[in-house]
Structures are given as structure tokens and as C-alpha cells.
C-alpha positions in Angstrom: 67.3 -92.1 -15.7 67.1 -88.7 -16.0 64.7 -86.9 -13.1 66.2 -83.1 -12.7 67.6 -80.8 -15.0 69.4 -77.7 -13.8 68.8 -74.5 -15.9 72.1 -71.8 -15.8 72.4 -68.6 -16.6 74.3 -65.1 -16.3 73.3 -63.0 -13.7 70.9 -59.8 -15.1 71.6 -56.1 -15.1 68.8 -56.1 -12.1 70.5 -58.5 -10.1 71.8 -57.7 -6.7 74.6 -59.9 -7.0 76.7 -61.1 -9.9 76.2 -64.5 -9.3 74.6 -66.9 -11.6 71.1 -67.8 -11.7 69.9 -71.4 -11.5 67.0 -73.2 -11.9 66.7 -76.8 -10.8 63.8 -78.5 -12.7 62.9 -82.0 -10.7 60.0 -84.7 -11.1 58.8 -86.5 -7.9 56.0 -88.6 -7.1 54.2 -88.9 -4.0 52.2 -91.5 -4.9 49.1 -89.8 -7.1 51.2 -89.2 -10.3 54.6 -87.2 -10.6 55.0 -83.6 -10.5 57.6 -80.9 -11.4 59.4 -79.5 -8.3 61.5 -76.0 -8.8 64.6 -74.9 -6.8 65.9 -71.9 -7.3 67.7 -69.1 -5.2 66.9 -66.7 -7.8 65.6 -67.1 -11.4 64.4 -64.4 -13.8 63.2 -65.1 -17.2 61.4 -62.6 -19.6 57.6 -63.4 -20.3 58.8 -63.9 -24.0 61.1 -66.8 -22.6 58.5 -68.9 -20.8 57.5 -70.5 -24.3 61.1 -71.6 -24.6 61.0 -73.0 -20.9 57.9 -75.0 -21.6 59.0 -77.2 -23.9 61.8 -78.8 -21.6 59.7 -79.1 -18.5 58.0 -81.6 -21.1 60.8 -83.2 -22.6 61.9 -83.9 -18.5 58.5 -85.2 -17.7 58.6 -87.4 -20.9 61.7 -89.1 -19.8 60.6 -89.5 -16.7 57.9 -91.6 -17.6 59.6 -93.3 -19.8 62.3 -95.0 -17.5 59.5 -95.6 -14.9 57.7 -97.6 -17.3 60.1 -100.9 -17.2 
């Protein structure tokens, strides 16, 4: 079952470190209907990037209902 995703990527020129950036995508459920949760210790993404991010937030929640059907 597939519940979290983790999102990697180079550090940018703005950074203050040269570590990579990661985004941790998960779906939980406390009970009213599942959600996405975000972990991150630092993320940046251009505004011409969100519609690219989009698209896999939905593929996670998809799956996620999916297994939890059976």
C-alpha cells in the first residue's frame, strides 16, 4: 500500500546550506476522511512548478483509496 511519497531535490542557489531538499507527501485519516500531511525541513518550488506537484498529490490520494477499499 502505498501511503507517503518522498519528493527530492538539489539544493537552490538561495539555499543556506547545500543539502538536499525533501518533501515527504503522506495521507492519514483521523477518522472523518484522509488528508495529505507535508514534512519538510525545507522545500522550495517555483510557482510555475506547483501544477506539476498537483498531479501527484492526486495520484497518492488515489492509491490510497484504493488499497483501503478491500
Amino acid at each position: 500500500m502505498i501511503s507517503n511519497m518522498t519528493l527530492v531535490q538539489q539544493a537552490d542557489c538561495c539555499s543556506p546550506s547545500e543539502e538536499t531538499q525533501e518533501l515527504t507527501l503522506e495521507i492519514r485519516d483521523g477518522g472523518g476522511g484522509s488528508y495529505v500531511y507535508f514534512t519538510t525541513t525545507g522545500w522550495a518550488i517555483d510557482p510555475e512548478d506547483i501544477d506539476e506537484l498537483v498531479p501527484q498529490l492526486k495520484k497518492l490520494i488515489k492509491q490510497y483509496d484504493i488499497d483501503n477499499l478491500f
